[in-house]
Short mmCIF file of the C-alpha atoms (twelve columns), coordinates in Angstrom:
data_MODEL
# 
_entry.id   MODEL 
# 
loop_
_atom_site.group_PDB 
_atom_site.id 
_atom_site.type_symbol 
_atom_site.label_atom_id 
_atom_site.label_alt_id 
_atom_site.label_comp_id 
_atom_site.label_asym_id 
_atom_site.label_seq_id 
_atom_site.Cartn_x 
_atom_site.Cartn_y 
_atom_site.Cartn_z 
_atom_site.pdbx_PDB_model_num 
ATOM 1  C CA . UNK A 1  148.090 111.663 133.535 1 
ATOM 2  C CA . UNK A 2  146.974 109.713 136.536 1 
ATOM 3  C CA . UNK A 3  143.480 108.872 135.695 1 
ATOM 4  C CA . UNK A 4  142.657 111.227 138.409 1 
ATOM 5  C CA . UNK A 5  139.344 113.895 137.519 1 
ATOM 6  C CA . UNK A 6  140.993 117.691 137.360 1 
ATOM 7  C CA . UNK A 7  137.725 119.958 139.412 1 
ATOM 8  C CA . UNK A 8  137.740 123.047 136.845 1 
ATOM 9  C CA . UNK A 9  134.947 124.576 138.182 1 
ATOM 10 C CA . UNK A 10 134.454 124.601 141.877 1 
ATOM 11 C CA . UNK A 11 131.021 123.006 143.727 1 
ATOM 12 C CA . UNK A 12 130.129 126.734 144.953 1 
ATOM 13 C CA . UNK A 13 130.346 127.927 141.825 1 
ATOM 14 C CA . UNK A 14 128.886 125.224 140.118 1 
ATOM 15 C CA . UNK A 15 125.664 126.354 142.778 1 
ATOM 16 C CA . UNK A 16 125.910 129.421 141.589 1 
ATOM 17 C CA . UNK A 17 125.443 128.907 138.366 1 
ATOM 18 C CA . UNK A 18 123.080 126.921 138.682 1 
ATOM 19 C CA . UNK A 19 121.026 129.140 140.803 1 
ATOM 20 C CA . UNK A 20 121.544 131.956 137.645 1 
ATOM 21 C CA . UNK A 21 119.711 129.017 135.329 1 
ATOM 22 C CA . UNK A 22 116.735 128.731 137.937 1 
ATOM 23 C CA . UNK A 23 116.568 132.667 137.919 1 
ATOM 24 C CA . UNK A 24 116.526 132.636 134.255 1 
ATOM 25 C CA . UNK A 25 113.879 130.067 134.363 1 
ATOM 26 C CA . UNK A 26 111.791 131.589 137.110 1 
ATOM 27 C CA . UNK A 27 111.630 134.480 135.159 1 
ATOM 28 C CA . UNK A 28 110.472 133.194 131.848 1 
ATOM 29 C CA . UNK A 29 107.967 130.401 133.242 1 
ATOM 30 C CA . UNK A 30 107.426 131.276 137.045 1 
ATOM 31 C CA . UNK A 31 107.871 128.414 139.868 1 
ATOM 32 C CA . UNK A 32 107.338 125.118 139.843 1 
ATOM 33 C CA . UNK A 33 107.557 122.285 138.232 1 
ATOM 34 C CA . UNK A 34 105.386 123.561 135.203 1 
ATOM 35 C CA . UNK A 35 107.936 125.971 134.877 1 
ATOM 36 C CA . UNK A 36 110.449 123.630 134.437 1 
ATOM 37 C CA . UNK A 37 109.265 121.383 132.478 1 
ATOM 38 C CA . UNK A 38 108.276 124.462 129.777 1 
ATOM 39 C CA . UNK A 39 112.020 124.864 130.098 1 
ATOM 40 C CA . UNK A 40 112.417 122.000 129.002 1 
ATOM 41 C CA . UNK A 41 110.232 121.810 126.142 1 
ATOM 42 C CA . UNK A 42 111.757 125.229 125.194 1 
ATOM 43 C CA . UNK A 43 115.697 123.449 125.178 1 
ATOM 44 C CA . UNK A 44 114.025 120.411 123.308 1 
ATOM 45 C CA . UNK A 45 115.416 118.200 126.018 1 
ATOM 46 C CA . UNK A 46 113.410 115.774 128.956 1 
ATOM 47 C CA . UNK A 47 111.939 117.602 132.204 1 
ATOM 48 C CA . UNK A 48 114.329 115.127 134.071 1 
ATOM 49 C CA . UNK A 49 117.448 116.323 132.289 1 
ATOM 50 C CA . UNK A 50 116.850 119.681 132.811 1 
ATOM 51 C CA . UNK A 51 115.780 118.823 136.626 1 
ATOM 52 C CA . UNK A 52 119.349 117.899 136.876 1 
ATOM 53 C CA . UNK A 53 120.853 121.045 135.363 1 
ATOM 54 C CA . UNK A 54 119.317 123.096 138.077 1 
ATOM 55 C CA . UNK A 55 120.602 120.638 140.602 1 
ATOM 56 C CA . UNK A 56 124.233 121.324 139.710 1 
ATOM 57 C CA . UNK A 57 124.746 119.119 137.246 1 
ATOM 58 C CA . UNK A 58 124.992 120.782 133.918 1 
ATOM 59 C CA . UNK A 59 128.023 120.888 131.318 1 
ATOM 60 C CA . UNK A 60 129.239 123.744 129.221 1 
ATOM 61 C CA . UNK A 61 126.852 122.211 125.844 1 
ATOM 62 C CA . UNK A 62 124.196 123.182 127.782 1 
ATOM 63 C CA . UNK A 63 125.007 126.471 129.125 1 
ATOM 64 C CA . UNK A 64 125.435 127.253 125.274 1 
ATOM 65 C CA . UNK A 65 122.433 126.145 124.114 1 
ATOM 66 C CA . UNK A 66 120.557 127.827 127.162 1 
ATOM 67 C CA . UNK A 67 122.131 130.928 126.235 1 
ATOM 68 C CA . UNK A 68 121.203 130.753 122.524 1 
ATOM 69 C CA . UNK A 69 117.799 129.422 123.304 1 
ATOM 70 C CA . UNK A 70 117.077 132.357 125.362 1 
ATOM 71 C CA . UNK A 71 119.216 134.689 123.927 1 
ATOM 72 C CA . UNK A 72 121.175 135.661 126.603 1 
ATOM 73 C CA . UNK A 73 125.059 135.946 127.025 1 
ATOM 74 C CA . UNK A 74 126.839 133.033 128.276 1 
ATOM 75 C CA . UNK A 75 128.554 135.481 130.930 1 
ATOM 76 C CA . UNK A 76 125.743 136.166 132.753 1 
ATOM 77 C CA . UNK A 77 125.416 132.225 134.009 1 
ATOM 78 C CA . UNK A 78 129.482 132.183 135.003 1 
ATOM 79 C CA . UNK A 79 130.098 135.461 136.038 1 
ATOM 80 C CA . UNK A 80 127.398 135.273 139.004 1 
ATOM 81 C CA . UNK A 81 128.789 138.192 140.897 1 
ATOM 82 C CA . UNK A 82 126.987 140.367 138.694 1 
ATOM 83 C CA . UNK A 83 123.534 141.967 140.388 1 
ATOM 84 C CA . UNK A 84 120.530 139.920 138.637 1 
ATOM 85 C CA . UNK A 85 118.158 142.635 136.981 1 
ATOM 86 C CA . UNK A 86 115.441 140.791 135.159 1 
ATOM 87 C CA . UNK A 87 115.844 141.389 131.611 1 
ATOM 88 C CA . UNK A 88 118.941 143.375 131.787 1 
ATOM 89 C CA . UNK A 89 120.790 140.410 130.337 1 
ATOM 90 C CA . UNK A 90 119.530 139.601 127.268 1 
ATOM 91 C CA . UNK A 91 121.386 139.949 124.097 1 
# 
């Protein structure tokens, strides 16, 4: 290894799935900052953390505990060609 960072996930679809967790989050809570911080009351984890998430910069530990916090499938947050119907997703 070089030392050099491998990019496994691209920055567009790093938006993109970010976008699906501010969908999910609109939908439970509404818009606003309200709504995010009851997200992130719900994850038991700060307002500023989860600020960040939506802002691109999330991991895979917390696309697994978003999905099992809200009982959805993982796939719906990386497969984001798939048509967003509101509660269509859930486990």
């Amino acid at each position: 290894m070089t030392g050099r960072k491998i990019k496994v996930i691209s920055d567009e679809r790093k938006k993109k799935v970010a976008e699906r967790v501010k969908m999910l989050r609109i939908e439970m809570f509404g818009e606003g900052k309200g709504a995010q911080i009851a997200m992130a009351r719900l994850l038991n984890i700060p307002y500023t953390t989860y600020r960040g998430y939506e802002a691109n910069r999330f991991n895979i530990d917390f696309l697994i505990l978003l999905a099992k916090k809200t009982n959805r499938d993982i796939s719906w947050f990386l497969c984001y060609e798939m048509k967003f119907v509101p509660g269509f997703h859930k486990k």
